[in-house]
Biopython code that builds the backbone (N, CA, C, O; Angstrom):
import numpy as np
from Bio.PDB.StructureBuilder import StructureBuilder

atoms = [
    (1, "UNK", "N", (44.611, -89.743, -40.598)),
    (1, "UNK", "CA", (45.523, -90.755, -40.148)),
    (1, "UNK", "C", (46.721, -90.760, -41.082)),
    (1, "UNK", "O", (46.478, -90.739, -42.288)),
    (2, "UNK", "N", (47.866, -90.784, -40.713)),
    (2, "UNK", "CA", (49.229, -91.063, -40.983)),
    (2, "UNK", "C", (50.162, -91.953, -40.335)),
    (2, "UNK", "O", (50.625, -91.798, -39.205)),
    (3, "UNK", "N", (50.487, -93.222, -41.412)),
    (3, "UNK", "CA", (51.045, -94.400, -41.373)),
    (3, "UNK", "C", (52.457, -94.250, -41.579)),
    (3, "UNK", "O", (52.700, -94.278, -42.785)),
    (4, "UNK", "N", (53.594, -94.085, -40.796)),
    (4, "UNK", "CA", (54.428, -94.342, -40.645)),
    (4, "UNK", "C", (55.024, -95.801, -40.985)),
    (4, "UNK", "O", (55.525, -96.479, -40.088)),
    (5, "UNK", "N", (54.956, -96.228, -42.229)),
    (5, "UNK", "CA", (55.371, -97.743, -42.235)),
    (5, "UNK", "C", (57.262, -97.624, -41.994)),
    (5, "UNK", "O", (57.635, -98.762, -41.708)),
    (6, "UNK", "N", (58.274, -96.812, -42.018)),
    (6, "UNK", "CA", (59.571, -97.138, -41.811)),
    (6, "UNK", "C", (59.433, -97.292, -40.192)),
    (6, "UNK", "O", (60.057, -98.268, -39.776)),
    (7, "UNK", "N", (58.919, -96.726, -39.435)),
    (7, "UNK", "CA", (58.926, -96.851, -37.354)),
    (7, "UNK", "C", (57.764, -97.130, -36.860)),
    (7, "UNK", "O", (57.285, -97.219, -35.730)),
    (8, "UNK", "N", (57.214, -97.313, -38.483)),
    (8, "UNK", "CA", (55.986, -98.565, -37.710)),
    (8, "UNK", "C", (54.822, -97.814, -36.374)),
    (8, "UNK", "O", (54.240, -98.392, -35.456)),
    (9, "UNK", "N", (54.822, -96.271, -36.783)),
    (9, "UNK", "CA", (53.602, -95.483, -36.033)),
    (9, "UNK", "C", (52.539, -95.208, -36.815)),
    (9, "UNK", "O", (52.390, -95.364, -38.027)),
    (10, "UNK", "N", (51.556, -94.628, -35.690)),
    (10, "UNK", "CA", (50.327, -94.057, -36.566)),
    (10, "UNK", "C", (50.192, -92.755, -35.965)),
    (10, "UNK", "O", (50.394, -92.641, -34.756)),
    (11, "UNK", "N", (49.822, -91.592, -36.786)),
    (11, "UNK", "CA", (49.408, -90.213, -36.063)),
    (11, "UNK", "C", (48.017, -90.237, -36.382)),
    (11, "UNK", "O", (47.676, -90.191, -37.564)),
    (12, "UNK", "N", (47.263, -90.297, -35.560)),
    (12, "UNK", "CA", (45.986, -90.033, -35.624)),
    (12, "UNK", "C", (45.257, -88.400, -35.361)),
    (12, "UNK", "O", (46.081, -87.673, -34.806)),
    (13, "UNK", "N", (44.476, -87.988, -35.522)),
    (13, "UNK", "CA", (43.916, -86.388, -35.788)),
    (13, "UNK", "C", (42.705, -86.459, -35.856)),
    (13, "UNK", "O", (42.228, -86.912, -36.896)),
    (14, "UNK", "N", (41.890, -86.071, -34.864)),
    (14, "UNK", "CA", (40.577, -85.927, -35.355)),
    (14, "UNK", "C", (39.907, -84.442, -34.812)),
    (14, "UNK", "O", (38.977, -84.129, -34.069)),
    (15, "UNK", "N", (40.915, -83.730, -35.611)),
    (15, "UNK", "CA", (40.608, -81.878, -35.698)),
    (15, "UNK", "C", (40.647, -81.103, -35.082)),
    (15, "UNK", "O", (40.199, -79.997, -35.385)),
    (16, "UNK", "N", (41.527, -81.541, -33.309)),
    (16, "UNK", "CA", (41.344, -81.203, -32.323)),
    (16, "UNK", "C", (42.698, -81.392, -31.974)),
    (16, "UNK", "O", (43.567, -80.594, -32.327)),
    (17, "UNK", "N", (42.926, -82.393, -31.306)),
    (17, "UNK", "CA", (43.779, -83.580, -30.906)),
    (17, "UNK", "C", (44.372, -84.398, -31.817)),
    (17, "UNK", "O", (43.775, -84.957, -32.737)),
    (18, "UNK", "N", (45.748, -84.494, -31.538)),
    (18, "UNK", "CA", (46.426, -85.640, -32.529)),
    (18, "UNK", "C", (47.299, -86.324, -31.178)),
    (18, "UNK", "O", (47.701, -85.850, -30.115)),
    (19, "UNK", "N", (47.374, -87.919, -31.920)),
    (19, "UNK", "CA", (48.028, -88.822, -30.868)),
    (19, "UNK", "C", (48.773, -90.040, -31.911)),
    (19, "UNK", "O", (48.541, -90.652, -32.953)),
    (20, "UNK", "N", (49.538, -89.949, -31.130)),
    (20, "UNK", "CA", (50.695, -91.160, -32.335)),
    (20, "UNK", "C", (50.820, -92.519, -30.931)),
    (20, "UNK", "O", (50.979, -92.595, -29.713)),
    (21, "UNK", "N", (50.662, -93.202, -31.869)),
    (21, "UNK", "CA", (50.380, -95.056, -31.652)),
    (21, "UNK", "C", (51.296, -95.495, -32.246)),
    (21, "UNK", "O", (52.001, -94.907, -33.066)),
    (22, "UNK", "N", (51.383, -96.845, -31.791)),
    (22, "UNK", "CA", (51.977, -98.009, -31.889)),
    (22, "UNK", "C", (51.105, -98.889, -33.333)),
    (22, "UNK", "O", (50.035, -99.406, -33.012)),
    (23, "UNK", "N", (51.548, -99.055, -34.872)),
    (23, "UNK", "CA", (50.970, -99.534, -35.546)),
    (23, "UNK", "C", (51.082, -100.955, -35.337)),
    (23, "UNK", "O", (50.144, -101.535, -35.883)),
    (24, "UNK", "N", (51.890, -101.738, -34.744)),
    (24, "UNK", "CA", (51.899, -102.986, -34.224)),
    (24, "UNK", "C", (50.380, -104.191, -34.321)),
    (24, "UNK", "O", (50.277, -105.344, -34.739)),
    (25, "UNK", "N", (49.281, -103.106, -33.643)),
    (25, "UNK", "CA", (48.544, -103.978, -33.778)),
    (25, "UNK", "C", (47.237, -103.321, -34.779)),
    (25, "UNK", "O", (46.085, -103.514, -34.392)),
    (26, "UNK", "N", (47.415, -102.761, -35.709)),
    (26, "UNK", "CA", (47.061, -102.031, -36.786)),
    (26, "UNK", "C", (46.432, -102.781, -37.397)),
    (26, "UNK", "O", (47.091, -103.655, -37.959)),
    (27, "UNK", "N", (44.923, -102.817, -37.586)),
    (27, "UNK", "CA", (43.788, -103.738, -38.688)),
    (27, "UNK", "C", (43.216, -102.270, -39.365)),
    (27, "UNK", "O", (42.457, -101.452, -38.846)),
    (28, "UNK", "N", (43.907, -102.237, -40.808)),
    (28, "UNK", "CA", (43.160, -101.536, -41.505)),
    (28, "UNK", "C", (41.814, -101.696, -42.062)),
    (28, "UNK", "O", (41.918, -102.796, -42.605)),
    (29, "UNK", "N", (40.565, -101.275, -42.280)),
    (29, "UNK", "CA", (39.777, -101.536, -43.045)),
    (29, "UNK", "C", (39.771, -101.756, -44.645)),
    (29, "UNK", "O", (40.402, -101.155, -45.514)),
    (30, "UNK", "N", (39.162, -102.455, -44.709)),
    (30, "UNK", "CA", (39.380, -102.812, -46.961)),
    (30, "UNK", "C", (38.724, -101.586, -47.296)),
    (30, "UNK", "O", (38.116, -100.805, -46.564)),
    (31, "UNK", "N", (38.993, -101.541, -48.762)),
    (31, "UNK", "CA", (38.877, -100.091, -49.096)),
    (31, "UNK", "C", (36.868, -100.767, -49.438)),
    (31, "UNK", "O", (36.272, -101.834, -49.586)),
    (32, "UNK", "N", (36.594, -99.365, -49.404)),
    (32, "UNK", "CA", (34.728, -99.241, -49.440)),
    (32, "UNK", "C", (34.742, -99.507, -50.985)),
    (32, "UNK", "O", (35.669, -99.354, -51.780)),
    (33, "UNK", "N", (33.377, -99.977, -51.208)),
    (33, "UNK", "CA", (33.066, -99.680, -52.528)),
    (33, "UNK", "C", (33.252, -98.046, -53.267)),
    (33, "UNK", "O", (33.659, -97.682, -54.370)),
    (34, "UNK", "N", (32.837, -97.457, -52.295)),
    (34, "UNK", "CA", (32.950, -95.824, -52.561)),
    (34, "UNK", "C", (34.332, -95.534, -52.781)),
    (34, "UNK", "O", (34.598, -94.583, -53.515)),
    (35, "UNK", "N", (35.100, -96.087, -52.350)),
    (35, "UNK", "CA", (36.418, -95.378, -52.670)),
    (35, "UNK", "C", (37.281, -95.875, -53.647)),
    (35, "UNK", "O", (38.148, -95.160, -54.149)),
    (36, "UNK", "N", (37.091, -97.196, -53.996)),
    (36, "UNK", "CA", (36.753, -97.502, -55.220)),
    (36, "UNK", "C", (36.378, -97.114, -56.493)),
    (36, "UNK", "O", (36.936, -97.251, -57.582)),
    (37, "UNK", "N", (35.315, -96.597, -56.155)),
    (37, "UNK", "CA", (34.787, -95.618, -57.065)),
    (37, "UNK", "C", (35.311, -94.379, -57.565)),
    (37, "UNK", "O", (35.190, -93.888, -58.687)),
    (38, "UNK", "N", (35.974, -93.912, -56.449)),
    (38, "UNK", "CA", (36.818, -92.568, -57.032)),
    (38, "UNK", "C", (37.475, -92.580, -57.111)),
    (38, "UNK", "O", (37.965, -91.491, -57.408)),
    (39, "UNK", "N", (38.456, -93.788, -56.974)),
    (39, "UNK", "CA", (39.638, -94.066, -57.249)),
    (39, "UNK", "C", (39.848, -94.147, -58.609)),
    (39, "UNK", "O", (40.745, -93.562, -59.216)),
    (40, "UNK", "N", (38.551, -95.284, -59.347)),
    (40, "UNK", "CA", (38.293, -95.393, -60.739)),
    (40, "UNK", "C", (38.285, -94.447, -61.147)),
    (40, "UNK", "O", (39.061, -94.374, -62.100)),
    (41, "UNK", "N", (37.390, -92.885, -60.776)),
    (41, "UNK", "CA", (37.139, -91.965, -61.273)),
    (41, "UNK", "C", (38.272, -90.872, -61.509)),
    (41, "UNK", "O", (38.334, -90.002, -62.378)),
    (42, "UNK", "N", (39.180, -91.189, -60.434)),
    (42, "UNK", "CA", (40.638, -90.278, -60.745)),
    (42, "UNK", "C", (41.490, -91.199, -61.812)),
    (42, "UNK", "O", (42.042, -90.843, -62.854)),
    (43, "UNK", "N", (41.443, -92.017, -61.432)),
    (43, "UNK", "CA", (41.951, -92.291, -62.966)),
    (43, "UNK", "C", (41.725, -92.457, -64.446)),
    (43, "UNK", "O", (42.491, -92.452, -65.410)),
    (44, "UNK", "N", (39.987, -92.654, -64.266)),
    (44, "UNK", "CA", (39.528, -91.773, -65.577)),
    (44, "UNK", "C", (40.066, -90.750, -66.130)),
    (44, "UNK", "O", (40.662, -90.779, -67.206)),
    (45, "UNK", "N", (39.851, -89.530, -65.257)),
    (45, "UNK", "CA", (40.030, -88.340, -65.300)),
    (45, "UNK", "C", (41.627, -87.836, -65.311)),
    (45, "UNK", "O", (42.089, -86.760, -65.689)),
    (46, "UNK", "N", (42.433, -89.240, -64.647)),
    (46, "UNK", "CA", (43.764, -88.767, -64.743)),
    (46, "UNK", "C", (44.526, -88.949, -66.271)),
    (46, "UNK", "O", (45.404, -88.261, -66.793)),
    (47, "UNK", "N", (43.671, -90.410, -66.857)),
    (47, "UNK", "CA", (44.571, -90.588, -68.365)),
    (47, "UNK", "C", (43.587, -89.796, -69.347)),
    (47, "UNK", "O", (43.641, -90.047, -70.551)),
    (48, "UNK", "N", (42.816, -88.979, -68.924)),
    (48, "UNK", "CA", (41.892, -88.649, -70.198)),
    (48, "UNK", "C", (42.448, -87.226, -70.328)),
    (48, "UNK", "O", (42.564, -86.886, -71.505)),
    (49, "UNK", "N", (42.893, -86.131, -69.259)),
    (49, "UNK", "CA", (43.895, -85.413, -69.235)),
    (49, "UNK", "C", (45.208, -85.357, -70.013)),
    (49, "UNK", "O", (45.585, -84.387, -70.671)),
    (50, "UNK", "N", (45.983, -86.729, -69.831)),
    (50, "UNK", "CA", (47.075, -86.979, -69.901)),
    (50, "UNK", "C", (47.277, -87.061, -71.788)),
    (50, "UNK", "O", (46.612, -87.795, -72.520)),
    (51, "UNK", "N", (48.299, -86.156, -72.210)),
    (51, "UNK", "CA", (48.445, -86.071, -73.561)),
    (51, "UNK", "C", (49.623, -86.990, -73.349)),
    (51, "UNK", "O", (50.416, -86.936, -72.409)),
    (52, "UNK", "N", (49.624, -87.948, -74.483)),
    (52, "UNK", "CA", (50.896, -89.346, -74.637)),
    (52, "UNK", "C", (52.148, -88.500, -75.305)),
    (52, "UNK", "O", (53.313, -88.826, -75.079)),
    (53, "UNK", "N", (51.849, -87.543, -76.028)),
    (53, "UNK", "CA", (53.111, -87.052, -76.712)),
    (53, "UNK", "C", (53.866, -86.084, -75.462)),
    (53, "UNK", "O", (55.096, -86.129, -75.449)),
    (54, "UNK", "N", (53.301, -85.368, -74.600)),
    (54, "UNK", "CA", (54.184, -84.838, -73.874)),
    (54, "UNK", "C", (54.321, -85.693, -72.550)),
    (54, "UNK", "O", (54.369, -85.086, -71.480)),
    (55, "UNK", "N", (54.381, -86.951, -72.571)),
    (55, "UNK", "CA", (54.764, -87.814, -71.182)),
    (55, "UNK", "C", (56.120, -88.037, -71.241)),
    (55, "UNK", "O", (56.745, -88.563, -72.162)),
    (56, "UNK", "N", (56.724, -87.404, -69.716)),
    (56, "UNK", "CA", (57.659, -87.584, -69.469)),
    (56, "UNK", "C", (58.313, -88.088, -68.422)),
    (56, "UNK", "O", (58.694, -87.232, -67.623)),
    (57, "UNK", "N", (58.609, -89.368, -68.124)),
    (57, "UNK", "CA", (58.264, -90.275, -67.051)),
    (57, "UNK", "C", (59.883, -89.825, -66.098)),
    (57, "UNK", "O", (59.949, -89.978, -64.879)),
    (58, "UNK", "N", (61.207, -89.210, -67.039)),
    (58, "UNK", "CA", (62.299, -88.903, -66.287)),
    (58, "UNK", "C", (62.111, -87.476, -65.258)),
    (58, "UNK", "O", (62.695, -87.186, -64.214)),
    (59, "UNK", "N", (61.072, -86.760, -66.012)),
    (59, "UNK", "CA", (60.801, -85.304, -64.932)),
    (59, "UNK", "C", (59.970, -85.867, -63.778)),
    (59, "UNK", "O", (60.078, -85.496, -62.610)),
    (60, "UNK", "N", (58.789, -87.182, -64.413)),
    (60, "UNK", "CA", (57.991, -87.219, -62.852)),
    (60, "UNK", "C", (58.786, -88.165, -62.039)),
    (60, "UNK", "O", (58.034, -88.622, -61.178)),
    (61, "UNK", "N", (59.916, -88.635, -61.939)),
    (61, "UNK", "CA", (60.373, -89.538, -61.590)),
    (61, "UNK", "C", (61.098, -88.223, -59.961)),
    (61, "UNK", "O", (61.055, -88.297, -58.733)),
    (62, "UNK", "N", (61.744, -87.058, -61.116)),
    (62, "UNK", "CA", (61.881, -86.155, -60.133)),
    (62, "UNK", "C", (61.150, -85.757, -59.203)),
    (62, "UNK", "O", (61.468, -85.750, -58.014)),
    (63, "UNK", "N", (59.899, -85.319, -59.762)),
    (63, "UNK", "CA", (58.870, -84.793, -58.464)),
    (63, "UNK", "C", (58.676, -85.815, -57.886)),
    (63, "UNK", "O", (58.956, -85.503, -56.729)),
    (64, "UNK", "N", (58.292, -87.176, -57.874)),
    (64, "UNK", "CA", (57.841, -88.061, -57.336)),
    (64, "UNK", "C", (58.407, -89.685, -57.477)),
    (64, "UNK", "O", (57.955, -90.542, -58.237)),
    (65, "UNK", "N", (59.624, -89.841, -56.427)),
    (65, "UNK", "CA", (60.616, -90.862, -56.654)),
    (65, "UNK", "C", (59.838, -92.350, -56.831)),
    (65, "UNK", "O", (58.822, -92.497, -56.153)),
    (66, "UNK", "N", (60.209, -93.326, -57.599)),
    (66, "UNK", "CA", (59.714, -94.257, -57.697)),
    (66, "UNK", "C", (59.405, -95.056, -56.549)),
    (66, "UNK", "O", (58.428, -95.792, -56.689)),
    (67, "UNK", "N", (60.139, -95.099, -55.188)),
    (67, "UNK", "CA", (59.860, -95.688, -54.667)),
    (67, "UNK", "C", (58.312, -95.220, -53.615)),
    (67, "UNK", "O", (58.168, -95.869, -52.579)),
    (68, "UNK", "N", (57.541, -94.420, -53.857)),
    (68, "UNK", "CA", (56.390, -93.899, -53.653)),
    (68, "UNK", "C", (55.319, -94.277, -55.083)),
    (68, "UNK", "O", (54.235, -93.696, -55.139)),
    (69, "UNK", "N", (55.629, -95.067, -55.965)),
    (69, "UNK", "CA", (54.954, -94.985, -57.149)),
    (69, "UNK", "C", (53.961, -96.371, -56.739)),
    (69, "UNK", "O", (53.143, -97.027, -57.383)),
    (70, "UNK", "N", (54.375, -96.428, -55.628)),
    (70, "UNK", "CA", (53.146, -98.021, -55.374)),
    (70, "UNK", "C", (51.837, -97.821, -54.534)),
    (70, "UNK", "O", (50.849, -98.510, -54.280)),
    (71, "UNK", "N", (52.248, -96.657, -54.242)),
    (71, "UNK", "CA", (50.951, -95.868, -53.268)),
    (71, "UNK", "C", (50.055, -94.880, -54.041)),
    (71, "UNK", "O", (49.053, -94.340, -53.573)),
    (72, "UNK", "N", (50.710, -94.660, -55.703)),
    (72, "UNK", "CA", (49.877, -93.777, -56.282)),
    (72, "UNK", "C", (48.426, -94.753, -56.506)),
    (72, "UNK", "O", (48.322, -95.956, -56.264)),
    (73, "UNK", "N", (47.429, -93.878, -57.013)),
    (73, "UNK", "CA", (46.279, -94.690, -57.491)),
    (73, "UNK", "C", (46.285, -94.676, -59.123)),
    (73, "UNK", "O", (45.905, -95.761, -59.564)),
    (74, "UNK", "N", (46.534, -93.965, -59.874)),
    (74, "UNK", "CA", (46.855, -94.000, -61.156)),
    (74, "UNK", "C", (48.073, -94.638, -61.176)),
    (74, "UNK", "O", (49.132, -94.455, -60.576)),
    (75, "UNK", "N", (47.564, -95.688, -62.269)),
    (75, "UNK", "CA", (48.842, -96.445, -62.696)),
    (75, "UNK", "C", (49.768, -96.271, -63.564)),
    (75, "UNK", "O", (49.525, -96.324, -64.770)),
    (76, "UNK", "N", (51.023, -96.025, -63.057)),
    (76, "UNK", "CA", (51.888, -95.464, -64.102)),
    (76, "UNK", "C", (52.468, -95.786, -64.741)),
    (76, "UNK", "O", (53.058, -95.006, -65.489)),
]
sb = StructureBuilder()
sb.init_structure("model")
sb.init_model(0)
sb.init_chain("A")
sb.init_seg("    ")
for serial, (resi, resn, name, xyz) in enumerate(atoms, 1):
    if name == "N":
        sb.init_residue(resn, " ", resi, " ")
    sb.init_atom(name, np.array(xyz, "f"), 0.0, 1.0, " ", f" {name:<3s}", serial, name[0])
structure = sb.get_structure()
């Protein structure tokens, strides 16, 4: 599934077939405990990686514009 939040669609795919909707009347599910879980777990794994002396927040700003930085799961 792909959420179009600027035109407000959804593309749906289930490996076969894809069909784009109207997100209008869109009830997402809350996230699972499980995903949760690996969410925690990527970000374990993301700051335990992460060396503090070479962080450079003006290069990732390039690859990845701030205004997408609210959808990451590691907090930046």
């Amino acid at each position: 599934m792909i959420h179009d939040q600027n035109r407000n669609i959804v593309l749906l795919y289930n490996t076969e077939t894809y069909t784009i909707v109207d997100a209008n009347n869109l009830i997402l599910p809350s996230i699972s405990g499980e995903e949760k879980y690996y969410q925690e777990l990527w970000n374990c794994f993301y700051h335990t990686i992460g060396i503090k002396e070479r962080k450079n927040s003006h290069l990732r700003m390039q690859f990845m514009p701030k205004k997408y930085w609210q959808d990451l799961v590691e907090k930046l």
